[in-house]
LOFI-52692 format. One record per residue (C-alpha): residue in three letters; x, y, z. Coordinates in steps of 0.2 Angstrom, whole numbers, plus 5000, padded with zeros to 4 digits. Example, Ala and Ser with C-alpha at 12.3 -4.5 7.8 and 13.67 -1.06 7.14 Angstrom:
2
ALA506249785039
SER506849955036
END
This chain:
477
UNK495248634941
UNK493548684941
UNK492448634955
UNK490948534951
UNK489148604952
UNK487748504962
UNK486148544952
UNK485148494965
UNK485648594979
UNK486348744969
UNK485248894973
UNK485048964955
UNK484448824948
UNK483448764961
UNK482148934959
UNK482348894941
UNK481648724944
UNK480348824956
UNK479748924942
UNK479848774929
UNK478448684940
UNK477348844945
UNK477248884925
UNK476448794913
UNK476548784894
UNK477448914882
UNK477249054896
UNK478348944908
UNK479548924897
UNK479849084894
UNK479649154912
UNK480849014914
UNK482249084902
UNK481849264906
UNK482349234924
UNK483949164919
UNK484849334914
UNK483949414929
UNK484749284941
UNK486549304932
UNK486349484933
UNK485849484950
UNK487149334956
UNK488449464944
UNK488049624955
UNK488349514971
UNK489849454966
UNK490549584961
UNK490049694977
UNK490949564985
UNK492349604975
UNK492549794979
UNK492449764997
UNK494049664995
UNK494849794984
UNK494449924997
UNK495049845012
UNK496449785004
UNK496849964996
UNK496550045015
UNK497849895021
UNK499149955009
UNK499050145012
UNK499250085031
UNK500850005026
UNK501350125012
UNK501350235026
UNK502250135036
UNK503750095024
UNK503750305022
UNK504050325041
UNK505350205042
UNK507150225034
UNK508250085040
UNK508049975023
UNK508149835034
UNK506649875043
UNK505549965029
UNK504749785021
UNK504649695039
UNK503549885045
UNK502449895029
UNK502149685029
UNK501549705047
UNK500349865045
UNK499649775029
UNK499449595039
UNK498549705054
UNK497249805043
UNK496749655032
UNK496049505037
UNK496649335030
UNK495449255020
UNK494249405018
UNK492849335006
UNK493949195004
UNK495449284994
UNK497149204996
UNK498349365001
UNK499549375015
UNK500549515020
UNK502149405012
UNK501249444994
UNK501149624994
UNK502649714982
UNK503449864988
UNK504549994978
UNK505250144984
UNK506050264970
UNK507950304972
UNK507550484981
UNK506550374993
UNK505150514989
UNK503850394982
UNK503550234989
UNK502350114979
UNK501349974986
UNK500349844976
UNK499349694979
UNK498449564969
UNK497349404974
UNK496149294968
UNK494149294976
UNK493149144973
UNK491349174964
UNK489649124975
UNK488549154960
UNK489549164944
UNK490149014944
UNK488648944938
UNK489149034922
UNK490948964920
UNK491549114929
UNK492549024946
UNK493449174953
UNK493749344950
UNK495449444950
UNK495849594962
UNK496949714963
UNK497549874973
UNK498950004971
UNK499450134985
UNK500650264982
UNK501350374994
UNK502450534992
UNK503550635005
UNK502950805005
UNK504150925014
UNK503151065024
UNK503751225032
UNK505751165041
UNK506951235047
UNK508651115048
UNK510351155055
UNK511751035050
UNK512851045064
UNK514650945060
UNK516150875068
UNK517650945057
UNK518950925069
UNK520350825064
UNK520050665070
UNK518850665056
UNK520050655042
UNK520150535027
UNK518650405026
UNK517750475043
UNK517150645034
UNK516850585018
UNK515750455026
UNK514850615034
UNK514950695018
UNK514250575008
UNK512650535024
UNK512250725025
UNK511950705007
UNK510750585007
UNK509750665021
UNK509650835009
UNK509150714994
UNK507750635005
UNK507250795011
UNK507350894995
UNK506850744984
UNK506650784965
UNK506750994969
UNK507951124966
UNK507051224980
UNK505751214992
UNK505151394997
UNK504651305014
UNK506151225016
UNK507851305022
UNK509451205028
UNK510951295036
UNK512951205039
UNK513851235054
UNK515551135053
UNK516551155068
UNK518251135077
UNK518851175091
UNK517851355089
UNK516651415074
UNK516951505057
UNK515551635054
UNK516551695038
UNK517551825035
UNK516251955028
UNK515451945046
UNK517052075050
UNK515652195058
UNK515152075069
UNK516952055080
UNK517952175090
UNK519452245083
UNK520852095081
UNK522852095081
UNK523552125064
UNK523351945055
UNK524652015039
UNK525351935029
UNK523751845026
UNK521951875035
UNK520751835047
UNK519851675041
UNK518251725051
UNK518551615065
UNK517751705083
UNK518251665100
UNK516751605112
UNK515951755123
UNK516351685138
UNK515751805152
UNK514251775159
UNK513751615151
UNK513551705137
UNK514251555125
UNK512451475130
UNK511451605123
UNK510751645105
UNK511251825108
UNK511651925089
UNK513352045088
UNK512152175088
UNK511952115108
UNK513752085111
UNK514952095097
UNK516551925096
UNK518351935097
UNK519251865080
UNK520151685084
UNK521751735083
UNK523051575085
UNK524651665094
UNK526351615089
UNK526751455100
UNK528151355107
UNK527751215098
UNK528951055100
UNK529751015116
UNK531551085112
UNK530751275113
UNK530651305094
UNK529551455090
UNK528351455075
UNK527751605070
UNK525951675064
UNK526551715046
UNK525651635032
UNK525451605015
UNK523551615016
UNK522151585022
UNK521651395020
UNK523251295024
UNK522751165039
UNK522151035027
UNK523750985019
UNK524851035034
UNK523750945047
UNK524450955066
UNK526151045058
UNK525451195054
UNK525751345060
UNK524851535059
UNK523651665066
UNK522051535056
UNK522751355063
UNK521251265066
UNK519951365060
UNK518751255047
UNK517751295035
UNK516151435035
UNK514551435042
UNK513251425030
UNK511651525034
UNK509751465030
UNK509651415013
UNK508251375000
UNK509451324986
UNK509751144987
UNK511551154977
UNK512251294989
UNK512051175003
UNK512451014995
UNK513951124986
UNK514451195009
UNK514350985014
UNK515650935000
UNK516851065006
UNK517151015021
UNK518750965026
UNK519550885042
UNK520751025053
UNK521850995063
UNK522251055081
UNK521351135097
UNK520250995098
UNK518150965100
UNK516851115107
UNK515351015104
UNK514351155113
UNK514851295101
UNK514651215087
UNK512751175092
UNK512551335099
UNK513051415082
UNK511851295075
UNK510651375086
UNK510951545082
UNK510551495062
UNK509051465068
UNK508351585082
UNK507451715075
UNK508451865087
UNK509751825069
UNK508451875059
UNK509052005046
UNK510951985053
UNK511051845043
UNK510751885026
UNK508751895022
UNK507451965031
UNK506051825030
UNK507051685043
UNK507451605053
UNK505551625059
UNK504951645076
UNK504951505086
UNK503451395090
UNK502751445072
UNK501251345069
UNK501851315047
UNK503751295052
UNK504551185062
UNK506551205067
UNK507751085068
UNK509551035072
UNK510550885069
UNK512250885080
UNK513650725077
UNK515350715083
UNK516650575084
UNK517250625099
UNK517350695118
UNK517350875119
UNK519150915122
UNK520451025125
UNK521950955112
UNK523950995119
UNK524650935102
UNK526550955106
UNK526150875125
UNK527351035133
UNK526951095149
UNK527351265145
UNK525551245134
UNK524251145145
UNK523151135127
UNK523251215110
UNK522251395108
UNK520251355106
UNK518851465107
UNK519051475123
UNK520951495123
UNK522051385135
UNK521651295149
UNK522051395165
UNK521951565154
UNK520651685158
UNK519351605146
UNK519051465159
UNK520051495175
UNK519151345184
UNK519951235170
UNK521851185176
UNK521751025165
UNK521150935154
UNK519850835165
UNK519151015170
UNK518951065152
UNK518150895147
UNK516950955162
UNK516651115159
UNK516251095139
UNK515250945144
UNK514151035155
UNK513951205142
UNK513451085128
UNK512150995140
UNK511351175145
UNK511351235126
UNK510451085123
UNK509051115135
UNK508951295130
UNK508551265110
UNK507151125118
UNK506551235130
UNK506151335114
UNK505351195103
UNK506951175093
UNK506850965088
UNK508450895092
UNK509350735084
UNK511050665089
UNK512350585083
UNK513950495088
UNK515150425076
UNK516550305077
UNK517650235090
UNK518150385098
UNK516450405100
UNK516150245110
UNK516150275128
UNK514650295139
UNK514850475145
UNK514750555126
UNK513450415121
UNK512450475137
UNK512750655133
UNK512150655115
UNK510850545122
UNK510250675135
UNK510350815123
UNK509150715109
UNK507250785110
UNK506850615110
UNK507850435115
UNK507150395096
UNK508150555090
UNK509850485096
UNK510950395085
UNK512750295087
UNK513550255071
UNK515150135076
UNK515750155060
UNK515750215040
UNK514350105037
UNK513250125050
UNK513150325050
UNK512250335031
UNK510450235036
UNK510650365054
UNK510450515043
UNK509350415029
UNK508250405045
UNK508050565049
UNK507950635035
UNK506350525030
UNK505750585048
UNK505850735043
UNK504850715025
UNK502850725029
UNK501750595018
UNK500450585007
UNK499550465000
UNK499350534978
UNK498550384972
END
């Protein structure tokens, strides 16, 4: 309904009444008409002024919360952030429009790379209205985009074989979407670079690295996988240290009384990538040694291609530490040119590139005895046995819980103490206790950075947050 006009009071006509009474004859009447398209077009200019302050405010308003829904990943959370911004940089009833943060439409494309924000209210005219003209429609866009700068990223994953079945194709599947969000719509970013560390209960390096270990016991039959043993001495598994430093000693699994009557199992095998199938019954020179390290990449498929080969294997048990250590190591810059290329990893505190790595596990660090004998106090790791010369201090496994908990804890320190940004994960029910929660917890760069999934569903919106975090943003239009 159209509001009605008082013709007394209205301003417009009262100074054309004004210049009805100060005229007289042919000449007032024509001052008198001439002023009516100067009045509109002044009434018009106003109007319409008023109406590009509210686009404007209202267009910073959605930027603020177009920014805010980019920095926000839990899908829960992204509406409720960007409504908020929008509500605290836009005042309700600004020149009388009837917005509210509840109006505003956000979209976020299926990459989560572009994130669109619209709005669109109705501002009452002051002047126009005289001319039929009650109100005038407003609108603002804001789109923002996630622009990936200079990163380093090291996925450092729990492949152990509590992880089997739905558990590692949940993490599978997360990791994924992080690369998408990272990567979005690119093949390659010539700034971005992502290495994969799956580890057990020690690290494959791959088999090519052969110049990088000590001489090994004869693996024949089949081969050495590429597993390494942890350098031990010294501390020296806390360290980013190259070969060309300290060379490795090969994993070699020896052959094992494995069941409790005394049945010997040999080393022999068929080749080289058996656990999966055989699980905790395998037997062989390679038993528990997953799948390769992965070195920086630019290529988006060879790392996507690395995350959906992992595979749960069995036996040994969970060193956390060196597997965030050999994340470490694909990113310090002593690596640079023993890995392949001679651009990265970059050195660190790099004003253009940042370095990252993301740790997860399902579980307490852990020395596994499979076969429960006490002929064996824990399957062979990368630290051997319990009580062997690897850890002497350990005698069980409540000493090697200790001792694994306490090198992770310093590796952790070490990569912050060198601007390396740290998120962490726990994941499942083996991973709900308080002393791993408070470890992964401690070892985040930030309480923010740490993450506990308690199950399938809840670890894909972890790895959707930090992979948004980890996308910069720009407002494009």
């Amino acid at each position: 309904m159209r509001p009605s006009i008082n013709l007394r009071t209205h301003p417009l006509l009262k100074t054309l009444g004004r210049c009805l009474r100060a005229c007289e004859g042919g000449a007032g009447v024509i001052m008198a008409l001439s002023t009516i398209p100067l009045i509109g077009g002044t009434g018009l200019a106003i109007d319409t002024t008023r109406a590009f302050v509210v686009e404007s405010r209202m267009g910073k308003a959605l930027d603020a919360a177009g920014l805010a829904a980019g920095r926000v990943a839990l899908e829960d959370r992204v509406e409720a952030d960007a409504r908020a911004f929008f509500a605290a940089n836009y005042r309700d009833g600004l020149m009388g429009s009837d917005i509210s943060a509840e109006d505003i439409d956000i979209q976020i494309d299926s990459n989560a790379e572009f994130i669109t924000v619209t709005a669109q209210t109705s501002m009452p005219t002051r002047f126009m209205r005289v001319f039929g003209k009650d109100s005038i429609n407003v609108s603002a866009r804001s789109v923002i985009q996630r622009v990936t700068s200079g990163t380093e990223i090291a996925l450092v994953m729990d492949n152990t074989g509590s992880m089997y079945g739905s558990k590692i194709d949940a993490m599978k599947n997360a990791a994924q979407q992080l690369v998408n969000i990272v990567f979005g719509d690119a093949e390659r970013y010539d700034e971005l670079w992502f290495s994969l560390v799956p580890y057990t209960a020690t690290v494959n390096v791959g088999a090519e690295h052969s110049g990088w270990v000590n001489a090994g016991p004869n693996f024949s039959p089949t081969s050495w996988k590429g597993c390494v043993e942890a350098r031990w001495q010294s501390n020296r598994d806390e360290t980013d240290a190259p070969p060309t430093t300290e060379r490795f000693d090969v994993f070699y699994y020896p052959s094992t009384l494995y069941d409790p009557d005394g049945d010997a199992n040999g080393n022999q095998w068929p080749d080289v990538d058996e656990s999966v199938w055989s699980r905790n019954s395998g037997t062989g020179p390679n038993l528990g040694c997953g799948p390769a390290i992965t070195p920086l990449t630019r290529e988006r498929s060879e790392i996507t291609n690395a995350i959906d080969a992992m595979a749960a294997w069995h036996r040994g048990g969970t060193t956390s530490n060196l597997g965030l250590v050999w994340g470490w190591r694909t990113l310090s810059p002593r690596w640079r040119g023993v890995w392949p290329g001679s651009v990265w990893p970059v050195d660190y505190n790099d004003e253009k590139v940042s370095k990252v790595a993301i740790v997860l596990s399902d579980g307490q660090n852990q020395f596994f005895d499979y076969d429960g004998d006490d002929d064996y106090v824990s399957d062979y790791t990368g630290y051997g046995r319990i009580g062997e010369e690897f850890m002497p201090s350990a005698t069980n496994e409540g000493d090697g819980l200790d001792t694994l908990d306490g090198k992770f804890a310093d590796v952790c320190q070490k990569m912050k103490d060198r601007g390396i940004t740290i998120y962490t994960i726990t994941f499942g029910s083996g991973a709900s206790s308080g002393r791993i929660r408070d470890l992964f917890r401690a070892c985040a760069s930030d309480p923010g950075n740490y993450f506990h999934a308690p199950d399938n569903d809840d670890l894909a919106p972890a790895f959707r947050t930090i992979g948004q975090e980890l996308a910069n943003l720009r407002i494009v239009e």
